[in-house]
N, C-alpha and C positions, 0 to 999 in steps of 0.2 A: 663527404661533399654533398650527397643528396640531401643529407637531411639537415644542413645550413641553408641548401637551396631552397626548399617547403619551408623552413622559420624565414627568409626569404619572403617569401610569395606570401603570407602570412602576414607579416609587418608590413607587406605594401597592402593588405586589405584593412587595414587596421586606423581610425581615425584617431586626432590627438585623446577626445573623449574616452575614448577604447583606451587607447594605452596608459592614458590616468585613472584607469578603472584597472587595470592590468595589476599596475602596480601597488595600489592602493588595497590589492587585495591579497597582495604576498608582501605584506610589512611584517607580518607573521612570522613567516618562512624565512625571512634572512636578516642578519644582524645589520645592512649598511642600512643607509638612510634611502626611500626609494623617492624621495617627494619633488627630487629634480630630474629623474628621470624623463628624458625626452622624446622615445622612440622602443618601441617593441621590441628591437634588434639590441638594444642597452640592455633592456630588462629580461631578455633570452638568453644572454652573455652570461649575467649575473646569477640569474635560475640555471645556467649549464656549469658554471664554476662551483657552486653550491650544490654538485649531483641532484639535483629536482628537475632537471630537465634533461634528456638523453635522445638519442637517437634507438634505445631500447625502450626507454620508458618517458610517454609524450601525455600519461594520463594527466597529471597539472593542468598541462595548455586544454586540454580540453575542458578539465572542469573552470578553468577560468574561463573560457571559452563561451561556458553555458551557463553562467554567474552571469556573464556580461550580456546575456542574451543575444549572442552571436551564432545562433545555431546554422544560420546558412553556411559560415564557415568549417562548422563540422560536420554540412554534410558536404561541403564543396574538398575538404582533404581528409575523408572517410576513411580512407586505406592507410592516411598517416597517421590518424590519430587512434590514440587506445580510450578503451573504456575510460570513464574518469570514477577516481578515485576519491575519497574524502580527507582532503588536504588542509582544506581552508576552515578554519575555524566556525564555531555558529556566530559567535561574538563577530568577525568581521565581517561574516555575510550578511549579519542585522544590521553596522552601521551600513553596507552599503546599498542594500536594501531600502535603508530612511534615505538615503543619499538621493536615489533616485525616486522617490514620491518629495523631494522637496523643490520647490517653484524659485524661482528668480528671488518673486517676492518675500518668498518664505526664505529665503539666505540675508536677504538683508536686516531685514527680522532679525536674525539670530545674529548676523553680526553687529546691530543694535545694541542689544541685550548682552553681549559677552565684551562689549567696550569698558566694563571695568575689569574682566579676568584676562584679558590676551590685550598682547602689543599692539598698539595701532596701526602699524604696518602690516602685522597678518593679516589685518581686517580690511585692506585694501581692495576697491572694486573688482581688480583680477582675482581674488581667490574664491577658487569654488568650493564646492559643498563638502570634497572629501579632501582639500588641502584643510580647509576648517575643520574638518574630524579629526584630522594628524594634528596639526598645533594646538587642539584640545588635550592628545593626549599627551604630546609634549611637554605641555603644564600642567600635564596630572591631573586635569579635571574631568578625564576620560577613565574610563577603562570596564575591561569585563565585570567588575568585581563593583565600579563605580558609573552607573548610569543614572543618580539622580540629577545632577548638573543638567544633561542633555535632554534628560524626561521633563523639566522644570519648565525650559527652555519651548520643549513641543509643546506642550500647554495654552502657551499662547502664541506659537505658531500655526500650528497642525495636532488637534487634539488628537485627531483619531490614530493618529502614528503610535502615541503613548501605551495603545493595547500592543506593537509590535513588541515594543519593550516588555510589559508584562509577562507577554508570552515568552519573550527567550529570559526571563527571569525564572518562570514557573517550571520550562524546562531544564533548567540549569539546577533549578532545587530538583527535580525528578532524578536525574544523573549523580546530582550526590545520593538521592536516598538509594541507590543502586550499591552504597557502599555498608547499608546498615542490617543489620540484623534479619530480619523478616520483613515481607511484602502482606499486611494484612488487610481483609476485605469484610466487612460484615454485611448484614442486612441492610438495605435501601426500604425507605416507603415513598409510595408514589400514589397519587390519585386521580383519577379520570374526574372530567367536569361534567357535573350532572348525572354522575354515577356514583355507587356506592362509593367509600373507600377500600382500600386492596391493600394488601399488604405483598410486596413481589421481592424476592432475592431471588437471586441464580443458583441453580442445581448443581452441583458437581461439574463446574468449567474443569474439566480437563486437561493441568497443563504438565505437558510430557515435554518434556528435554533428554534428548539422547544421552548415552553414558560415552566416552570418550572410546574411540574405537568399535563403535556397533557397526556391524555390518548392513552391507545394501538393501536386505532383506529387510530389516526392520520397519514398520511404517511408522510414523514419529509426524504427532498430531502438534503443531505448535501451537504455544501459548495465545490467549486469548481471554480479552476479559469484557465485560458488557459494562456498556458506557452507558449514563443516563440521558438520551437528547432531550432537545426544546421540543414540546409540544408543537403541534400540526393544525393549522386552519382547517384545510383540506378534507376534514372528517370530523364527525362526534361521538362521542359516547359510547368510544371500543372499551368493553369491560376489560375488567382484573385480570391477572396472573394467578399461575400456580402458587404455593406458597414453599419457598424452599431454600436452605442453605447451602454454600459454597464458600471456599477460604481457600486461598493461596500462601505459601510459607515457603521461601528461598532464602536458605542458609549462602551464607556468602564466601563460607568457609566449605573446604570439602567436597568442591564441586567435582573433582576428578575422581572422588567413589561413588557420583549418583549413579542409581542403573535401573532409571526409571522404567524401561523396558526389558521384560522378558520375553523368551520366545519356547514356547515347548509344546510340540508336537503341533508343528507350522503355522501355531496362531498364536496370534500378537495378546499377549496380556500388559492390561494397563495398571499404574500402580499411581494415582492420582495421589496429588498433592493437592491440600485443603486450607480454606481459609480456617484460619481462628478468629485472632479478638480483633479489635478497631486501636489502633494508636489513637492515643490520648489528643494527640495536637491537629488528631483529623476532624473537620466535621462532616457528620452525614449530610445535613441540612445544606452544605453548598450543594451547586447544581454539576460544578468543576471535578467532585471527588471520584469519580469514577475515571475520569477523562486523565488525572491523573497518574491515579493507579494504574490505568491500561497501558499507559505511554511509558509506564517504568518497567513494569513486568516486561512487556514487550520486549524494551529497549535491553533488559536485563538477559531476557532468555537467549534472542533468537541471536546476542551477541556469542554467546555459546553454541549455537547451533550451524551459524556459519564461520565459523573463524576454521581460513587456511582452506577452504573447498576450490579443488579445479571447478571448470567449466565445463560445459556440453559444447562439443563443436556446433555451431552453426557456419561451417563455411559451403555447404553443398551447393548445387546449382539451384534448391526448390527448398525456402522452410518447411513444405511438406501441407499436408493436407487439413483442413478444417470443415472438420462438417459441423451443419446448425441445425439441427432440429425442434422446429419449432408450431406446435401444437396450441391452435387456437380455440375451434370448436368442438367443442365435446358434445353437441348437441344431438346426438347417433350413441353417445356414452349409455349403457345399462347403468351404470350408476348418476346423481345427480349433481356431474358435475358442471359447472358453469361455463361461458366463454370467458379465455382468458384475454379480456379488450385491454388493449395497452402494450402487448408484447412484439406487436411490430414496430413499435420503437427499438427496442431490444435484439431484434435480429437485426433492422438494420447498423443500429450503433457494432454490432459483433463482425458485421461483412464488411463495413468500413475499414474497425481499426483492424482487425487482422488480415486484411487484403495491404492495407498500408504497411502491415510487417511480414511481408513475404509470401501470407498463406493462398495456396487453390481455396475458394470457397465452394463448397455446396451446400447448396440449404433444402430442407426436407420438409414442407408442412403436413400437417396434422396427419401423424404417421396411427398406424395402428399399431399395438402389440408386437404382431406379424411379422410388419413391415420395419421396426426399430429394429429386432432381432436379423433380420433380412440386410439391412444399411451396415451392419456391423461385420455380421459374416461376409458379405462382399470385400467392405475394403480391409478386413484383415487379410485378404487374401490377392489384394493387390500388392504390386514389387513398391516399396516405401525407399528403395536402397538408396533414391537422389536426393531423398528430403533429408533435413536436419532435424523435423520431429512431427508428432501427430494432434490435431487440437481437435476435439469435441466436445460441442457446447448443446446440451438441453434444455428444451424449454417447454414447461408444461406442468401439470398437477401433480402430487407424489404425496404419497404415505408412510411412514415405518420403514424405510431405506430402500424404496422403488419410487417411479417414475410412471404414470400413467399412460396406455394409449389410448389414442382418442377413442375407441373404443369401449373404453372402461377398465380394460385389462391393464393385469400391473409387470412392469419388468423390470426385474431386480437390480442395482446399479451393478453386482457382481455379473451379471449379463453383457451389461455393456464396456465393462473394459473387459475380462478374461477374454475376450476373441485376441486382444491386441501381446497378450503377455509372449513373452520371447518365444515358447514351446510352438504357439498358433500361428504367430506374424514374426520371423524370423528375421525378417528385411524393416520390424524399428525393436533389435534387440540392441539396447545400449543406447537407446537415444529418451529423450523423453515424451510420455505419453499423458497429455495436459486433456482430462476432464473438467468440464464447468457445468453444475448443473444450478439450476436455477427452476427450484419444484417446492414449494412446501411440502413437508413431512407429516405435517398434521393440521390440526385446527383448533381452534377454540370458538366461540359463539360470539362475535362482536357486527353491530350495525354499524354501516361506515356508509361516506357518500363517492368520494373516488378510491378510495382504497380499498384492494380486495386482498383474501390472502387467496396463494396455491393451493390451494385444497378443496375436499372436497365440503358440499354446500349442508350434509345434516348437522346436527343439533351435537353431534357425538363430540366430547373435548377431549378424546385420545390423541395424544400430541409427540411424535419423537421426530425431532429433527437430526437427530444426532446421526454420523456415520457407521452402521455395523460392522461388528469388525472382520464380517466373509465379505464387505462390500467391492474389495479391489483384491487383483489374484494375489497369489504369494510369491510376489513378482518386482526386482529393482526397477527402479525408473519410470514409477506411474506419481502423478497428483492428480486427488478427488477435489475439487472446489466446491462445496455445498453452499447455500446460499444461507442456510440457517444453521444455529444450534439447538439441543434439546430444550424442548419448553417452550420455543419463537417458532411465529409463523413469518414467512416469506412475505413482502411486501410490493403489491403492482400498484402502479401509478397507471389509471385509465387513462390517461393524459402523456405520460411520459415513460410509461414502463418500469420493470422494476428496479429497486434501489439497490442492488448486487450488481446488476449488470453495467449498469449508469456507471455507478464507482468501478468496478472495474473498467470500462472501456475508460474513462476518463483517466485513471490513474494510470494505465499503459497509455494512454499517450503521452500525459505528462514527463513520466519515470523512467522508459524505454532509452529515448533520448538523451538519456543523462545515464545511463550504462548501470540504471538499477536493476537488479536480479529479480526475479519473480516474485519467490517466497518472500521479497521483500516489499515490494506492489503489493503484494494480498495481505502485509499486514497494514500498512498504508490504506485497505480496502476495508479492513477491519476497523482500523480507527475511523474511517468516513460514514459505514453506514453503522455504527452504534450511534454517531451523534444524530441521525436521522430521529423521528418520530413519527406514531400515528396514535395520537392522544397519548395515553399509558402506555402505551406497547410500545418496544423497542425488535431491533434484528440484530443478529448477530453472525457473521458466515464462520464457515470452518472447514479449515483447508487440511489433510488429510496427505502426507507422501509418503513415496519412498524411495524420491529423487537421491541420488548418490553425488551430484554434481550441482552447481548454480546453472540455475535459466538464466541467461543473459542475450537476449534477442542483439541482433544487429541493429544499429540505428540507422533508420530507412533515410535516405536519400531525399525522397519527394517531402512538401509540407506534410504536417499530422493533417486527417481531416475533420473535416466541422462536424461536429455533432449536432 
């Protein structure tokens, strides 16, 4: 009876719009016809006779919920509604997507132009934009498989709609090539303006996929591949890259004897998979090939890496604590390192969103050495037993897998989490322990006008961004977030801050809300700031666990806030 009464109270919040969008979005999901649907409470009946809707399992309404951009409803029936789940097709969320960028004007338009393919009566003044999508596909001039009709049509309605189409084309070819042989990557060139040419591929991206059954212990670096972005106004003439090979190769067959991971004598050894050759039908010369490749590999691996994982509780009275340390002047540094001007964007976009998702904040500026070691040992040694989990975000210069203090002094990242592993801090054993650092690991020698990287200011091109692998203890339920990979320097916007933190705070607020899991925001992060650019240089983050469970934050109550 409760849970009639909530689809209840639910259908009376719901406008005819809403419930034509309701149901136009589960024509998928059920054989009847839904197009005379009149009332929410019809279309809750129909989704609970068809088991897709339950008083156990209410994920559905919510993702249509947050399709129809009703989010004040899911935070106004928060306790009734479950995470949502991926229900609905990409094919119906594109048409209804176009659905809603098209105008009055731009429907008549189209019902114009389709008065020789459909009835005259479809096309009647009452029909709107997604009864017209249904009587398109009624007469088969629709469908996933058949969107030139409709693309034809935007052309000279709404041009710019025609890229959304593209795009869920491109991903639809990406998803098949998940079914083929190898994933292969070769060498890219790229040139700075007014700078020599460079010749730049990627080193040994490191893509590790768990073997089926690895234990907690394991730390399990996911897949990641570097995208080519648009060049940058913003700066000039950041010189070339290292020159180096990397190749990816996933057999599609045989996945349940990979065992990419060993473990002997409590350290992680990696057994990297490599690019080989360039398929034939690829060109290097688009600007798209990488963007590609990343979104498949991606899409390919980490569907292996989370398939069937519980979750982490989050029901405590305290998400638990977040501290920010954030280091601006270095100008007391023995070494010559610079101010890092731009990073109070960055702390505050970090106390925003994560005060929006339950955290205490503390924030620490320009700590020394000392004092980082100091912040650490204190609060592992606070009682954590009310929180759901631990966030520490860095912020400041770094070399070779440490962290500078303002000082000059370096501290190891294995410094900063080992306080927190179960043996030290007892009260977050079993929960997770979420690092974000945001340091370049090295340098290279590039002139720029707003963009700096993290590091430090000599001449030296010693460059490792990569995670070591003593860098997190030998301990379940930690992730390292690094802001780069080996070979990339980290990226500040004197202006806006840097491009890891950006994309992340923006992708948690996006994704949260819609009951995405972590590690799956940080691949989402991964694809945002690869398309980034500053001239020839590109960023890459790399996220590093040995989470046992999905992070899935509660969706907060209050608005996201503004960035």
């Amino acid at each position: 009876m409760e849970f009639q009464r909530r689809l209840l109270q639910v259908d009376q919040c719901l406008s005819k719009a809403d419930v034509q969008a309701l149901a136009f979005l589960c024509v998928d999901l059920v054989s009847k016809d839904l197009s005379s649907v009149s009332s929410a409470e019809e279309l809750f009946s129909i989704l609970t006779d068809n088991d897709l809707l339950s008083s156990e399992d209410t994920s559905l309404l919510t993702e249509l919920l947050q399709t129809c951009h009703r989010q004040d409803l899911i935070r106004d029936f928060g306790t009734f509604l479950q995470p949502a789940e991926s229900c609905i097709g990409p094919y119906r969320k594109l048409l209804f997507d176009l659905s809603e960028n098209i105008t009055d004007q731009d429907l008549k338009t189209m019902k114009f132009l389709l008065r020789k393919t459909l009835p005259r009566k479809k096309l009647d003044g009452r029909i709107t934009t997604l009864h017209l999508l249904m009587e398109m596909e009624k007469e088969d001039v629709l469908s996933s498989e058949n969107l030139d009709v409709l693309k034809k049509i935007l052309i000279d309605v709404c041009p710019s709609l025609t890229k959304r189409i593209d795009k869920f084309k491109r991903e639809t070819n990406q998803r098949s090539t998940q079914l083929s042989n190898q994933i292969n990557i070769g060498p890219i060139s790229q040139e700075t303006e007014g700078e020599e040419k460079t010749r730049s591929t990627m080193e040994d991206m490191s893509h590790q996929l768990p073997s089926r059954g690895c234990s907690g212990d394991e730390f399990i670096q996911p897949p990641y591949v570097c995208e080519e972005p648009n060049h940058s106004t913003e700066e000039s003439g950041i010189a070339g890259a290292s020159e180096h090979a990397g190749s990816l190769s996933v057999p599609t067959e045989g996945l349940e004897t990979m065992s990419l991971l060993s473990i002997s004598d409590n350290e992680v050894q990696s057994h990297h998979l490599t690019f080989s050759s360039v398929p034939g039908n690829m060109d290097l010369k688009q600007d798209t090939f990488l963007s590609r490749a990343s979104a498949t590999a991606v899409s390919l691996c980490m569907c292996f890496l989370f398939q069937d994982l519980p979750q982490y509780d989050m029901k405590g009275e305290k998400r638990g604590v977040c501290l920010i340390i954030n280091n601006h002047d270095f100008s007391k540094s023995a070494l010559p390192l610079g101010k890092r001007d731009g990073t109070q964007f960055d702390e505050s976009r970090l106390e925003k969103v994560f005060e929006w998702l339950g955290f205490e904040i503390e924030t620490k500026r320009d700590c020394t050495e000392q004092h980082i070691l100091s912040l650490m040992e204190d609060l592992s040694r606070r009682d954590h037993s009310q929180g759901d989990c631990f966030v520490c975000c860095v912020l400041s210069h770094g070399l070779e897998g440490t962290v500078y203090g303002v000082d000059g002094n370096q501290v190891r990242l294995r410094q900063l989490t080992e306080p927190f592993s179960g043996n030290h801090c007892p009260s977050l054993k079993e929960k997770p322990k979420l690092f974000f650092i945001q340091a370049c690991q090295g340098i290279k020698e590039q002139p720029v006008v707003f963009i700096q990287t993290d590091g430090p200011l000599p001449r030296s091109l010693s460059t490792d961004a990569g995670v070591p692998k003593n860098s997190i203890p030998a301990d379940a339920d930690f992730l390292l977030g690094m802001a780069t990979i080996p070979e990339y320097a980290s990226f500040r916007d004197k202006k806006e801050g840097t491009w890891f933190i950006q994309s992340l705070c923006e992708n948690l607020q996006l994704l949260v809300p819609q009951g995405v899991d972590l590690l799956s925001i940080l691949t989402e992060v991964n694809n945002d700031v690869s398309r980034k650019a500053a001239g020839a240089k590109k960023q890459m983050p790399q996220p590093v666990f040995s989470l046992r469970k999905k992070v899935i934050f509660p969706i907060p109550r209050s608005p996201a806030p503004a960035l």
